[in-house]
C-alpha positions, 0 to 999 in steps of 0.5 A: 371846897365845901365838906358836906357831912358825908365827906366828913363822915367818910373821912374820919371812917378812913381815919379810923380804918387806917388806925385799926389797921396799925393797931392791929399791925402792931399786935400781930408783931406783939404776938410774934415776940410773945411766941419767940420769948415763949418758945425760948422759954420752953427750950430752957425748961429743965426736967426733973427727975424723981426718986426711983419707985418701988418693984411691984410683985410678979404676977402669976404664970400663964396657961400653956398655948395650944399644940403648934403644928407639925414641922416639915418632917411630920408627926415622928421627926426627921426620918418619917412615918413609922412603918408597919410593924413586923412579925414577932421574933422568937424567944431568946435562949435564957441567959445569966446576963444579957449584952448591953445595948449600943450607945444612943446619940448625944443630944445637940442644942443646935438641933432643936428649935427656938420654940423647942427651946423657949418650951423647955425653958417655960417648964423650969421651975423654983430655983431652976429657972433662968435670972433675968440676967440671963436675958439680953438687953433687959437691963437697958429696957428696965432703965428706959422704962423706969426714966419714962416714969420718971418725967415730971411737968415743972410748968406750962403755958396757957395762951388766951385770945380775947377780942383779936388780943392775946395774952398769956401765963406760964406757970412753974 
């Protein structure tokens, strides 16, 4: 059997082939571990929290919205347009004291509106205003918020690739 230079030189390029071809096997199973260790590390990474930061000043009311629409019961209320009016009555006799009036209705905060409500409560000023105490559930958002802030990155990670190889940094 005579090797010419062809088969010689095809022969050492399979070689060459077959042992890139592990290299690079191996590499991809390097790379592997390295993302297995890494993701492990990044699981164990514990976060920080800092000191809680100054209340900044509340800032200035608003303008008041425009006029909402009419309700379902029209300009006046519940009982409707007023009708025409009628003709003047006579003039009383005069008296030493007139009778009292008939006793109007209490008010019922179940029959005013939640925009109603929200309106009267906009007008309350100074010391009359309502406490943020008064508002459920803002405490829980304040504690969010302020834990949201709080976060702090310890460290990261950089991953480079370079020639088909990677290599990488964490920093802490």
């Amino acid at each position: 059997m005579i090797n010419s230079p062809e088969k010689i030189k095809e022969t050492i390029i399979l070689a060459s082939i077959k042992k890139l071809n592990k290299e690079v096997v191996d590499i991809d199973s390097k790379i592997d571990q390295v993302k297995q260790d890494l993701l492990s590390e990044i699981e164990n990474v514990e976060l920080l929290k800092g000191d809680d930061g100054e209340r900044g000043i509340q800032g200035e009311k608003g303008d008041k919205g425009e006029k909402g629409i009419d309700g379902k019961n029209g300009l006046d209320g519940k009982n409707g347009l007023n009708g025409k009016d009628g003709r003047d009555g006579r003039d009383g006799a005069d008296g030493k004291d007139g009778l009292d009036g008939k006793d109007g209705q209490d008010g019922n905060i179940k029959d005013l509106s939640p925009e109603e409500i929200r309106d009267s409560l906009e007008l309350l000023q100074g010391e009359d205003r309502l406490d943020k105490s008064a508002i459920k559930g803002l405490e829980d958002i304040e504690k969010q918020i302020s834990e949201a802030k709080s976060v702090r990155v310890v460290g990261f990670l950089e991953i480079h690739r370079q020639h088909k190889n990677y290599y990488g940094h964490s920093y802490y």
